[in-house]
C-alpha positions as CSV (number, residue, x, y, z in Angstrom):
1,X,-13.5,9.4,3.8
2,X,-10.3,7.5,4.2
3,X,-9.9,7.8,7.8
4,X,-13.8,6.9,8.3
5,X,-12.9,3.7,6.1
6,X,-10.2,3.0,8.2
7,X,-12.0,3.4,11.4
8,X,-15.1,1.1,10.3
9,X,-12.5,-1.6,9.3
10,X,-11.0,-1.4,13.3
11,X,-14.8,-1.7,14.7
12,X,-15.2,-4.8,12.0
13,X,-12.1,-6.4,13.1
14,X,-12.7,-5.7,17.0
15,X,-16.3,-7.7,16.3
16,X,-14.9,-10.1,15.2
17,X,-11.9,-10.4,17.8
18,X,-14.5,-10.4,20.0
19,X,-16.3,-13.7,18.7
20,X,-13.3,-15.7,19.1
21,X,-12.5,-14.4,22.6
22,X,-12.3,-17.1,25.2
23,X,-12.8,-19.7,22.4
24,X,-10.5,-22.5,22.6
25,X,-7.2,-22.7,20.2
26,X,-8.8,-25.1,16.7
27,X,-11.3,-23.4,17.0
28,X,-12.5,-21.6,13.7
29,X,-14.6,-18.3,13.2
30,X,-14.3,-16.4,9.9
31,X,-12.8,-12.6,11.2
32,X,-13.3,-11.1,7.6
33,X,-16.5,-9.1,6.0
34,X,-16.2,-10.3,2.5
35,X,-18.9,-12.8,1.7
36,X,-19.8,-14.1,-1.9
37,X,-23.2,-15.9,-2.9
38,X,-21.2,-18.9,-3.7
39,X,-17.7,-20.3,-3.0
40,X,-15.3,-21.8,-6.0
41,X,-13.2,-24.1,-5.8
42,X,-11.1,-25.2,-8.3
43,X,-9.1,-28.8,-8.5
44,X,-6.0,-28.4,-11.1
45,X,-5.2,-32.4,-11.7
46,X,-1.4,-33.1,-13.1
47,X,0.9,-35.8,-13.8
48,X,3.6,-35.9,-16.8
49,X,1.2,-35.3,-19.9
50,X,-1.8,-35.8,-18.1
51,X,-3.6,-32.2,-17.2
52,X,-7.0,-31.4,-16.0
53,X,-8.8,-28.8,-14.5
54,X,-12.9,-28.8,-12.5
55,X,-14.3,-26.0,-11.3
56,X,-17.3,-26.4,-8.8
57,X,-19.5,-24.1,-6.3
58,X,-20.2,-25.1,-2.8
59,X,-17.8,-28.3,-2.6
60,X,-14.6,-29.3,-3.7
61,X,-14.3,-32.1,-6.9
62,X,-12.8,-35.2,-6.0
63,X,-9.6,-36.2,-8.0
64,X,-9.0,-38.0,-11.0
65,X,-6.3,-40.4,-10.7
66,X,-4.6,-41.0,-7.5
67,X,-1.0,-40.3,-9.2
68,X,-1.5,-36.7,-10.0
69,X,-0.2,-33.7,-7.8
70,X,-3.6,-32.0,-6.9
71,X,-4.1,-28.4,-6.0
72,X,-6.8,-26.9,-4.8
73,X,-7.5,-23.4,-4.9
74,X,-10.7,-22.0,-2.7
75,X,-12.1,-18.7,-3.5
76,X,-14.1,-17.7,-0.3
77,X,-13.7,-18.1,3.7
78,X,-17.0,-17.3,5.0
79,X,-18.4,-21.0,4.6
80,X,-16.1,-22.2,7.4
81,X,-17.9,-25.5,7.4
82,X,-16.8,-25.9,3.6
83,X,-13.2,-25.2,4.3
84,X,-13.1,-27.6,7.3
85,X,-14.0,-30.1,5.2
86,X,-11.6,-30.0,2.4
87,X,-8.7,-29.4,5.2
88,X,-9.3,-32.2,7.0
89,X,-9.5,-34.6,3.8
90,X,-6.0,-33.7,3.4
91,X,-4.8,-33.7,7.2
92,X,-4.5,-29.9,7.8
93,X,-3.9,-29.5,11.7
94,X,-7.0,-28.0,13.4
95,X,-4.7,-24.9,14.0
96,X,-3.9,-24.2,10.6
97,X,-7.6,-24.7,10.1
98,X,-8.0,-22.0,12.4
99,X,-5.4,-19.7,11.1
100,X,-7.2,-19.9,7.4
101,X,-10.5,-18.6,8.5
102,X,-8.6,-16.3,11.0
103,X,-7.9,-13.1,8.3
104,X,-5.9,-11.0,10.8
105,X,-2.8,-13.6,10.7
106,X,1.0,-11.6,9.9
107,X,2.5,-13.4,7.6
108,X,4.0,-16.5,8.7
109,X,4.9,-20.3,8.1
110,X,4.5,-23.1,10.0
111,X,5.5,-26.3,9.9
112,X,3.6,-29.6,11.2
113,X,4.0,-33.2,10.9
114,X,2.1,-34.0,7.6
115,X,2.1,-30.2,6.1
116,X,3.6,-27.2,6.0
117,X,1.5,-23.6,6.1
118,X,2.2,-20.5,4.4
119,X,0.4,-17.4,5.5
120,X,1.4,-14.4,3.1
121,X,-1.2,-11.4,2.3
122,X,-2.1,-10.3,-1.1
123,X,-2.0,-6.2,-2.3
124,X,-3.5,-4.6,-5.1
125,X,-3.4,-0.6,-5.4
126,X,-6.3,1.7,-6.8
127,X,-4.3,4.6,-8.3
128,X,-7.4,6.9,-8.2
129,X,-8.5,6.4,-4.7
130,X,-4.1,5.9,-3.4
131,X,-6.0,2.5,-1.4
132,X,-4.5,-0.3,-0.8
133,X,-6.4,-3.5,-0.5
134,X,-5.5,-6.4,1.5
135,X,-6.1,-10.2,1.1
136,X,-4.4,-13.1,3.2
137,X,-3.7,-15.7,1.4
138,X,-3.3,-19.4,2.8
139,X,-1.5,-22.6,1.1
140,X,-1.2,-25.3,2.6
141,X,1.5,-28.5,0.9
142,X,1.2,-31.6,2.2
143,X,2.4,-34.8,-0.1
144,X,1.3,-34.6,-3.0
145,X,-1.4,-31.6,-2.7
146,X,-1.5,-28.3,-2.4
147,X,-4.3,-26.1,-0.7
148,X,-4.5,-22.2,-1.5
149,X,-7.4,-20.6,-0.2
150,X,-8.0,-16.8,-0.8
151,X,-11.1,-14.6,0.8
152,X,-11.9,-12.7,-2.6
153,X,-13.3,-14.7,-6.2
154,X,-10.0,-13.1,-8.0
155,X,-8.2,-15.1,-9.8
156,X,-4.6,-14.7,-8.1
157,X,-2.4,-17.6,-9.6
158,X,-3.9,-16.8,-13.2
159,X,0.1,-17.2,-14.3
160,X,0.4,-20.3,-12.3
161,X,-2.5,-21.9,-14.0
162,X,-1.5,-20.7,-17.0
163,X,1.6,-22.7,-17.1
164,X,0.4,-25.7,-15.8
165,X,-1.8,-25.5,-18.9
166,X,0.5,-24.9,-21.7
167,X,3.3,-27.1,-19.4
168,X,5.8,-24.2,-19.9
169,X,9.1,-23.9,-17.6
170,X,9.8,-27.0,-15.0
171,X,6.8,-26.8,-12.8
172,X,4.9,-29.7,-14.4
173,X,8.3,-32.3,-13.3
174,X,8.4,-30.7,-10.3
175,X,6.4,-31.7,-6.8
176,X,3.6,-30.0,-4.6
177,X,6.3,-28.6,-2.8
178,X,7.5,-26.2,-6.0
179,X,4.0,-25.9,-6.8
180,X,3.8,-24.2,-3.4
181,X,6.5,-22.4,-4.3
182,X,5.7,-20.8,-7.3
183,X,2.4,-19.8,-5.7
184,X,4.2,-17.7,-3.3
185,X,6.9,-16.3,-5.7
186,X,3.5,-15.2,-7.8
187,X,2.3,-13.6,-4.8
188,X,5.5,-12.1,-4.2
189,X,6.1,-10.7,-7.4
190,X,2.9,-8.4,-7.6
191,X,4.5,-6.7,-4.9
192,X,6.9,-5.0,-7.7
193,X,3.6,-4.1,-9.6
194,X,2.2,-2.1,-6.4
195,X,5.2,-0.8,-5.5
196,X,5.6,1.1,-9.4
197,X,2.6,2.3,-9.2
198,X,3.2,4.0,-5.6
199,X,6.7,5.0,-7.3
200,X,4.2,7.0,-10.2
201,X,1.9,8.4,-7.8
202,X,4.9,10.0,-5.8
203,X,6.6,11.0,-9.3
204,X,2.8,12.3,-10.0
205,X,3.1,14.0,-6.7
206,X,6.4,15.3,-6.9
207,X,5.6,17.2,-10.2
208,X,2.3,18.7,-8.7
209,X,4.0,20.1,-5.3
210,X,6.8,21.7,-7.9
211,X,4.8,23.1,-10.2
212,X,1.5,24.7,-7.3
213,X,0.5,22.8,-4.7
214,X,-2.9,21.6,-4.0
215,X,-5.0,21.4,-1.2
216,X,-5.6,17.8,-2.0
217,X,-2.1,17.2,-2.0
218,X,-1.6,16.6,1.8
219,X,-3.8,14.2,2.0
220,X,-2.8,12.2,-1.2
221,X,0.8,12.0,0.4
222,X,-1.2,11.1,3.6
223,X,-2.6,8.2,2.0
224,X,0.5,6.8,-0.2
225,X,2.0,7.0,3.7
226,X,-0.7,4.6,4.8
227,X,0.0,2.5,2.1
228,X,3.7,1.8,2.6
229,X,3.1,1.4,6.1
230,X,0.5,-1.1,5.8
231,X,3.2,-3.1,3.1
232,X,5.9,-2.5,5.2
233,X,3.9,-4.1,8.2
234,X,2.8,-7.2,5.7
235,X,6.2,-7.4,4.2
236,X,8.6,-7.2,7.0
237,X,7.6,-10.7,8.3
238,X,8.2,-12.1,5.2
239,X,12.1,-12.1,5.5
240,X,11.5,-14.6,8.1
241,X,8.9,-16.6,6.6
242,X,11.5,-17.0,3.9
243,X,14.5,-17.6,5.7
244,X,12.1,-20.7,7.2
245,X,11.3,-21.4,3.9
246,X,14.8,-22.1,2.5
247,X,16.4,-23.5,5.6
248,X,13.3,-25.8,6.7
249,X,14.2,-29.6,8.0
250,X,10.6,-30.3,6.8
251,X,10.7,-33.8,4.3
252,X,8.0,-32.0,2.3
253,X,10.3,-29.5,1.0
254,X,13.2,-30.4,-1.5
255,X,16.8,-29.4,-1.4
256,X,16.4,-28.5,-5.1
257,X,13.0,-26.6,-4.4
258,X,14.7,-24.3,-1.5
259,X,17.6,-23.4,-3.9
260,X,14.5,-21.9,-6.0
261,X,13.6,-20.3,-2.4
262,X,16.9,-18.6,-1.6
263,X,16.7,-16.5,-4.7
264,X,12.7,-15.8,-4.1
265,X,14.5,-14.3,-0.3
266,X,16.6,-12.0,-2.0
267,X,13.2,-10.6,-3.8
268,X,11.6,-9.9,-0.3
269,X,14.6,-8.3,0.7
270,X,15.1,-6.0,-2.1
271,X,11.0,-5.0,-2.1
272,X,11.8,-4.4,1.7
273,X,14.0,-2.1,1.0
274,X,12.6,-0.9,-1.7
275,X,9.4,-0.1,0.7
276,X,11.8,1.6,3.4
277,X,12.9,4.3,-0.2
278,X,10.0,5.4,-0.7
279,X,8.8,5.4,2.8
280,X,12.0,8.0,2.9
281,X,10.6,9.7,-0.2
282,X,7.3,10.2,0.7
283,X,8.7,11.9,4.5
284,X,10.6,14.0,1.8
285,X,7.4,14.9,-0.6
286,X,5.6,16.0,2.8
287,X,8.7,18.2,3.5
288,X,8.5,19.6,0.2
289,X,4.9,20.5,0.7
290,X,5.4,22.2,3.6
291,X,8.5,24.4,2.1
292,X,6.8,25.0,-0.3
293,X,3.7,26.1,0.9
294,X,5.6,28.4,3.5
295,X,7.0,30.1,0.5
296,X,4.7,30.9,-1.0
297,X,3.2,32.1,2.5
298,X,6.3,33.8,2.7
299,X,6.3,35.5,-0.6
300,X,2.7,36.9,-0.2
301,X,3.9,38.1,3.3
302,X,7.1,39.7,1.5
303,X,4.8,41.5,-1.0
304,X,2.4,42.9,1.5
305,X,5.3,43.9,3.5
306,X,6.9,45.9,0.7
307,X,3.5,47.6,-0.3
308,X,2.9,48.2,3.4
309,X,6.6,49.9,3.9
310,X,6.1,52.2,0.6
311,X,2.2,53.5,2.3
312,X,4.2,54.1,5.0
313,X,6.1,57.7,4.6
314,X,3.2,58.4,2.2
315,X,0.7,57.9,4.8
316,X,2.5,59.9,7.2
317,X,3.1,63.1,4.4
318,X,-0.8,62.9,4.1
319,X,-1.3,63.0,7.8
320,X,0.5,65.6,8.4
321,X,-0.7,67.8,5.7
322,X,-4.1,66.5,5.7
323,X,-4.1,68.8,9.2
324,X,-6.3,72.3,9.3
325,X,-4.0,74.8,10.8
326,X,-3.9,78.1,9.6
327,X,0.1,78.6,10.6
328,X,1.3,75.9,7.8
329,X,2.8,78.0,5.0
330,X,2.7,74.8,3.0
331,X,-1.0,74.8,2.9
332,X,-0.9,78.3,1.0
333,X,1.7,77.4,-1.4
334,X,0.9,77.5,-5.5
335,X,2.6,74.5,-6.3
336,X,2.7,73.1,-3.1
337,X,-0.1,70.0,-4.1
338,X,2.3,69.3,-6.7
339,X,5.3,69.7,-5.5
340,X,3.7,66.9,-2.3
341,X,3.0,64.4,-5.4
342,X,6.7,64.9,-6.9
343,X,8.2,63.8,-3.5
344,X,5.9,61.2,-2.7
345,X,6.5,59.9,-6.1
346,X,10.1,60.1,-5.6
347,X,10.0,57.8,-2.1
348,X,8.3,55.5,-3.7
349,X,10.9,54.9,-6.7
350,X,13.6,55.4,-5.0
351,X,12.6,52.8,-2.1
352,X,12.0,50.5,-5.2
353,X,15.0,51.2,-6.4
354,X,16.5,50.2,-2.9
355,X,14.5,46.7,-2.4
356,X,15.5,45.6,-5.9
357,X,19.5,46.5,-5.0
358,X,19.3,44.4,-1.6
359,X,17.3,41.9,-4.1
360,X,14.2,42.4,-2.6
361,X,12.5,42.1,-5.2
């Protein structure tokens, strides 16, 4: 089921390659499949005590007062007329334009002459499927507003929101620029959350190929493989997105806000390595598997191989006195059928006897 998944999503991704083939560079076409029957879009207003929030389907609100920092956040790509709109109100270049609707962007940042772009993607892990799901994510700071537009009606920045609202830590004295910011640091840090849950599914994992392996337990460390290599893919540019980030000449972007940004770096770095452990683990886990499931082949093979070495001298006593010749005094004996069981009985203790010295057994 996984691997048909996965092979749909390549055919989905081609068709929609294929759409913006020989289309010229602005141009925008929506490469994802997730549609919703409406598109939010939510305008969080701030300015020292002032604080307001609107929430409306279809179009974006128009702001309040002119000194507030704005933010919008968009939930939904597919309208590509809708997002158009509310990037050119705010000067987005036509090619970051295109690079929002476009879903099959790495992870990047690019900087223009009235913005800067942020393209990171979003994870969230099923634990009882092992699937990873991907979203990109797209802000967009220019001065004074920030744009984040998402493809799926989740509520990513729920933290974010959550202090603007109550006016916790600095972010309410601070500019669009460390609004931006925090946006991606939130983004950032639900990388730890998938990442522990991986970290229990390979514990989970570990235990199960100890204690009797499954036949489900290939592919369940088949899958957790998939999902590291499609973070480690997503996550590995982001060492030079943030590297950008921190070291940008762009006026949009404080000195005081890229301090903020240098320690944010060292998070990407340590959930890239991090990734690259348990990578290494799960290589390991496969390893285990297959030890262990030749030992066990091996000590099924030992045990036939002991019962078929004992059947052998017996087999051979039988045959040869299972024979009808008249000239075998044996046959005539009195005691000679019991005296055939006493030494047959005796091989077979004392080759058990002699496979538990050499530890055999």
């Amino acid at each position: 089921m996984r691997i048909t998944n996965l092979l749909r999503s390549k055919e989905e991704k081609s068709a929609m390659t294929r759409k913006k083939a020989g289309a010229p560079p602005g141009t925008m076409v929506y490469t994802g499949v997730r549609e919703m029957d409406h598109i939010m879009v939510h305008l969080t207003q701030y300015h020292g005590n002032f604080y307001d929030c609107q929430t409306i389907q279809d179009d974006f609100p128009e702001p309040v007062t002119p000194q507030a920092t704005l933010w919008y956040d968009m939930r939904g790509l597919h309208n590509v007329e809708l997002v158009e709109r509310l990037g050119k109100r705010y000067g987005m270049h036509p090619l970051a334009l295109e690079d929002v609707v476009d879903v099959q962007q790495r992870p990047k940042m690019e900087v223009y002459s009235d913005g800067v772009m942020f393209v990171i993607k979003a994870f969230a892990f099923n634990p009882d499927r092992l699937e990873l799901s991907i979203e990109q994510v797209s802000i967009y700071v220019t001065d004074g507003v920030v744009l984040s537009l998402q493809e799926d009606s989740g509520d990513l920045f729920k933290s974010v929101r959550k202090r603007l609202e109550t006016s916790s830590g600095r972010i309410r004295t601070r500019g669009a620029d460390y609004l931006a910011y925090a946006l991606v640091d939130n983004v950032v840090d639900k990388y730890f959350s998938v990442i522990d849950q991986i970290e229990n599914e390979l514990d989970k994992l570990e235990e199960t190929i100890m204690r009797s392996p499954e036949v489900e337990t290939k592919s369940k460390i088949h899958d957790i493989r998939l999902s590291l290599l499609t973070l480690r893919k997503s996550i590995s540019p982001l060492r030079e997105l943030m590297n950008r980030f921190a070291d940008t000449e762009s006026t949009l972007i404080t000195a005081d806000t890229q301090l903020y940004v240098r320690d944010l770096r060292d998070h990407v770095i340590q959930i890239t390595d991090l990734v690259e452990t348990y990578r290494d683990v799960t290589n390991g886990l496969y390893d285990l598997y297959t030890s262990e499931i030749s030992f066990r082949m091996n000590s099924v093979m030992q045990t036939l191989t002991i019962v078929s070495t004992i059947f052998i001298p017996l087999s051979f006593l039988v045959g040869v006195y299972g024979m009808n010749w008249d000239n075998m005094p044996e046959l005539h004996t009195r005691y000679g059928y019991f005296v055939l069981w006493g030494v047959m009985l005796c091989l077979i203790l004392g080759m058990l006897g002699w496979f538990r010295s050499r530890r055999w057994i």
